[in-house]
C-alpha positions in Angstrom: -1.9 -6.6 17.4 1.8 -6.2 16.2 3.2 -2.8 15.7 4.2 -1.7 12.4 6.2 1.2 11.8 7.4 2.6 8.2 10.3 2.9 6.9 9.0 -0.8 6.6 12.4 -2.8 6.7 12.9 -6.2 5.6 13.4 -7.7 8.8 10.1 -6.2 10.1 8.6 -7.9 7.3 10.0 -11.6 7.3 8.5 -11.2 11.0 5.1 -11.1 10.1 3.1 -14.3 9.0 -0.1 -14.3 7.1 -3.5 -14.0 9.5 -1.6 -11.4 11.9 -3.1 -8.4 12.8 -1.2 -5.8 12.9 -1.7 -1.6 13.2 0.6 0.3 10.6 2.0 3.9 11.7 4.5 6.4 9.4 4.1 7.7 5.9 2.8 5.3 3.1 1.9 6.6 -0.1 -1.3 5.8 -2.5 -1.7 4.7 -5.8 -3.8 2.7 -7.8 -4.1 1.4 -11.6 -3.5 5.0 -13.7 -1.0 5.2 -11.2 1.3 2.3 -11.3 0.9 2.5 -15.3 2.6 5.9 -14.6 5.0 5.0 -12.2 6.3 2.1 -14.6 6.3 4.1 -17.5 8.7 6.8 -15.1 10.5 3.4 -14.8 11.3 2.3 -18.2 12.2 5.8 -19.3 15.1 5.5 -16.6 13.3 8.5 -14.9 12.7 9.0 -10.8 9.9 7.9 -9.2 8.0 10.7 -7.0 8.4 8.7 -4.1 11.2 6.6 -2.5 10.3 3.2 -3.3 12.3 1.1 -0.7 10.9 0.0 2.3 7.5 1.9 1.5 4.5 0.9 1.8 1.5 1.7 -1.1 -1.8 1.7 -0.1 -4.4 1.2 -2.5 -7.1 4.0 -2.3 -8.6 6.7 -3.9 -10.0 9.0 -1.4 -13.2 10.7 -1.4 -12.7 14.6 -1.1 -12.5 15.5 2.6 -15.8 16.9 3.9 -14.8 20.4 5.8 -12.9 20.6 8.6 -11.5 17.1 8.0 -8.2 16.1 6.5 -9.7 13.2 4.1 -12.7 11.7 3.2 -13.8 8.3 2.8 -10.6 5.6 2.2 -10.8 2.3 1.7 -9.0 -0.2 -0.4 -9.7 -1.0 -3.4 -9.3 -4.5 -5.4 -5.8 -5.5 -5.1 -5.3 -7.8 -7.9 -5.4 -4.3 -10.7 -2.1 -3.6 -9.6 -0.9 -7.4 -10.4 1.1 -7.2 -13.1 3.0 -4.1 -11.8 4.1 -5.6 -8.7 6.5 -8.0 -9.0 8.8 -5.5 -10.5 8.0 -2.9 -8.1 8.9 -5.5 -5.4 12.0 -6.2 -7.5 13.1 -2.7 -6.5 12.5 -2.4 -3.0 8.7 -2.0 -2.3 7.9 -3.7 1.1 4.2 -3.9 1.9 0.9 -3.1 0.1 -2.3 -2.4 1.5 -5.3 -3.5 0.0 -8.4 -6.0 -0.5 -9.2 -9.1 -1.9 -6.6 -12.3 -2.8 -3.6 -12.0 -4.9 -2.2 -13.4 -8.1 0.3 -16.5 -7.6 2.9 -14.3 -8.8 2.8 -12.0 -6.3 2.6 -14.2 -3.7 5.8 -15.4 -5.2 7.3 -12.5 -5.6 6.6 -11.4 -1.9 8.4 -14.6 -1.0 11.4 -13.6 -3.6 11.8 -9.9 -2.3 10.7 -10.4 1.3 7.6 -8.1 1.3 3.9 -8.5 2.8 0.6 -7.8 2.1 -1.6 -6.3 4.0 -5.3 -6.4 3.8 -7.5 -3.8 5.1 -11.6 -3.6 5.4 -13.2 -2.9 2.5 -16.3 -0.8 3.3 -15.1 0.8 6.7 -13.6 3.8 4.5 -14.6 6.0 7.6 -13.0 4.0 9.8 -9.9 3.8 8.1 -9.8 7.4 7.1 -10.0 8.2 11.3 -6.3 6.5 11.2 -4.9 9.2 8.4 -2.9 12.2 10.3 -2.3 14.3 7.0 -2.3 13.8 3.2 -0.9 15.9 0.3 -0.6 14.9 -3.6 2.6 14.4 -4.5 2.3 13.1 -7.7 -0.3 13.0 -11.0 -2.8 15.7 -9.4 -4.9 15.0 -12.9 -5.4 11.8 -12.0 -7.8 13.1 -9.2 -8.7 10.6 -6.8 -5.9 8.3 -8.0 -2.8 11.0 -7.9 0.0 9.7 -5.8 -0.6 11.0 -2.1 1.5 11.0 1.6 -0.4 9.5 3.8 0.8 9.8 7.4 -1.3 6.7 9.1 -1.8 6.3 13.1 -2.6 2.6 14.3 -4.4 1.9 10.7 -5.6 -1.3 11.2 -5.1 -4.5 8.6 -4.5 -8.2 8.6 -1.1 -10.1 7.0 -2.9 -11.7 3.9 0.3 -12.8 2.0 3.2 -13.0 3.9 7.4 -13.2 3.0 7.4 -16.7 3.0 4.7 -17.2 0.6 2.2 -17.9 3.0 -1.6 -16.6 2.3 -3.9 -16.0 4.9 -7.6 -17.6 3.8 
């Protein structure tokens, strides 16, 4: 299993080839599709994004509420291929990685190879498991949104698999 650590850098991502397995450690941030419409419309009214966008990773989840005495419930990924047509032009500007499930657009795969990014795919239904990996969590962004507001995640050895990788390779 290959060590990922974020910042995510460029080089660290031309490394990795699709089918890899590899453990992902450092701060990535959620959103999902009421998200990204927000984060483009931030975009195209010239305004700044809550969250540094280059080298980051986004993971695609909308957490259950943590039961007590635990940081965060249930979160695993959710359908990838939602946030489609808002990638390439987050890629454009620096995004690195994205975690989520199921196969991605030709576009994006494209525009992975373009902007020398990755895509990750984690295991959907193991929410639990997944959720073990998350250190802390805080919203830092569209607390209406509920289970979709922007979050910090700080992840320890989360586990997921190269599905698309910077050369435009896909993993079956």
């Amino acid at each position: 299993m290959i060590e990922i650590e974020t910042p995510f850098l460029a080089e660290a991502a031309r490394s990795l080839r699709a089918g890899e397995r590899v453990a992902i450690s450092g701060v990535v941030y959620t959103a999902r599709d009421a998200a990204h419409v927000r984060l483009l419309a931030l975009l195209d009214s010239n305004l700044p994004l809550p969250f540094p966008l280059a080298d980051s990773i986004i993971y695609y989840v909308g957490p259950c509420p943590p039961p007590p005495g635990q940081i965060i419930g249930s979160a695993g990924p959710t359908t990838s291929s939602r946030m489609d047509r808002y990638t390439p032009r987050l890629l454009q500007l620096g995004l690195r990685g994205m975690i989520g499930k199921g196969p991605r657009s030709a576009s994006v795969v494209a525009a992975l190879a373009q902007y020398g990014a990755v895509y990750f795919g984690a295991i959907g239904g193991a929410g639990a498991l997944l959720a073990s990996t998350i250190r802390s969590q805080r919203v830092i962004a569209f607390a209406d949104l509920g289970t979709e507001a922007i979050r910090e995640l700080v992840l320890d050895h989360f586990p997921a698999r190269v599905l698309a990788d910077a050369q435009g390779n896909v993993f079956p």
